[in-house]
C-alpha positions in Angstrom: 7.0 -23.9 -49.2 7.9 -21.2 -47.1 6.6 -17.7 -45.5 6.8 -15.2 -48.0 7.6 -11.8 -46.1 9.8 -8.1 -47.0 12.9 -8.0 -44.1 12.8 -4.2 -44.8 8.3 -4.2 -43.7 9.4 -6.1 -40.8 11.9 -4.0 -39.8 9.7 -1.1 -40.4 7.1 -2.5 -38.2 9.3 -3.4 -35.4 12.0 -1.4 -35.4 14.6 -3.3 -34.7 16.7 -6.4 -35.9 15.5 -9.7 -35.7 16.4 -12.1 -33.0 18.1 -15.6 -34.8 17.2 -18.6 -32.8 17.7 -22.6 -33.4 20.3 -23.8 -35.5 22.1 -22.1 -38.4 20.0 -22.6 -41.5 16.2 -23.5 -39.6 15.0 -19.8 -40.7 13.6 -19.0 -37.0 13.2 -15.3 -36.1 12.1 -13.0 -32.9 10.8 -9.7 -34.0 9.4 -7.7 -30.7 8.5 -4.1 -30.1 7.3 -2.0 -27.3 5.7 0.9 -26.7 5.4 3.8 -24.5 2.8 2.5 -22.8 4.2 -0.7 -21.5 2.5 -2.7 -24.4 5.0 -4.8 -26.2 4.6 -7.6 -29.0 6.9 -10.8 -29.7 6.4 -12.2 -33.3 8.3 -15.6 -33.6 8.3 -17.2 -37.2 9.1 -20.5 -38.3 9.7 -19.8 -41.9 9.7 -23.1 -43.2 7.2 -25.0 -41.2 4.7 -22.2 -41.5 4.4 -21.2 -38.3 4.2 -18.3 -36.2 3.5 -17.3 -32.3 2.5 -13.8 -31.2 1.9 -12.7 -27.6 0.8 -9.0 -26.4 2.0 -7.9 -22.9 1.3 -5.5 -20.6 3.7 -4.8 -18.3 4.5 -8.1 -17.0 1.4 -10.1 -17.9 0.3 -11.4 -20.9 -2.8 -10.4 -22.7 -3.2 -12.2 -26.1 -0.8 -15.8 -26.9 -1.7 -17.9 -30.1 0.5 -20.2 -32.5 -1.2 -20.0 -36.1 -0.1 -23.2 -38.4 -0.4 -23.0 -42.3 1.1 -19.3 -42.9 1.8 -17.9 -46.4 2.8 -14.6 -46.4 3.2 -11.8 -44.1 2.8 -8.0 -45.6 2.9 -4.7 -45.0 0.1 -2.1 -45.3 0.1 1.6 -44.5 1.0 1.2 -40.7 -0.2 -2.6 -39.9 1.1 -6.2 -40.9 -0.8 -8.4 -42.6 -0.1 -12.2 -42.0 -2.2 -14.6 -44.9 -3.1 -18.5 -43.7 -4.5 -21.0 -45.7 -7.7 -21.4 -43.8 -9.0 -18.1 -45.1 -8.3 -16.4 -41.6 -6.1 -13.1 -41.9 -4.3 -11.7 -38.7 -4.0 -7.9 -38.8 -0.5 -6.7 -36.2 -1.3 -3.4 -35.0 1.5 -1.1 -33.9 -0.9 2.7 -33.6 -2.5 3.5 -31.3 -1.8 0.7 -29.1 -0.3 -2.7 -30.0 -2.4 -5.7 -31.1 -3.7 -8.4 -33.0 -7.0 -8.3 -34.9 -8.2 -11.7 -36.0 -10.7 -11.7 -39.1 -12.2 -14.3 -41.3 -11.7 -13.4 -45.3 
């Protein structure tokens, strides 16, 4: 299996091309924004091992790191990203008002 996500919703949400990294054919991705407040976001995904790291800076120090195993999709809605994991956790990628990463049990 693989993470199931929309290249056009990412690029919404970002903004910008992804970043290809590893060797031709692994399916490993940077996606990173930033605002105008000196937040940014770096969304790396391991499409087929399932596996994604996010950190949230501010300025030059980070504020929120985490690698999340077992990913299955990752979505768009209205103005956030939704990224689905097996163990019935859901992580919710803010870009408005400031950027972020809500964690929430479903």
């Amino acid at each position: 299996m693989f993470i199931k996500f929309d290249d056009l919703d990412m690029l919404d949400f970002f903004e910008n091309e992804p970043i290809s990294v590893g060797e031709e054919g692994e399916a490993k991705f940077i996606y990173s924004i930033k605002d105008s407040h000196q937040f940014s976001m770096t969304l790396t995904v391991d499409i087929y091992a399932k596996i994604i790291d996010i950190s949230v800076s501010y300025g030059d120090n980070t504020i929120f790191a985490g690698e999340f195993d077992n990913v299955l999709e990752i979505r768009k809605s209205e103005d956030v990203l939704l990224v689905g994991m097996e163990n019935k956790k859901r992580l919710v990628l803010k870009k408005y008002f400031c950027l972020g990463v809500v964690i929430e049990n479903i």
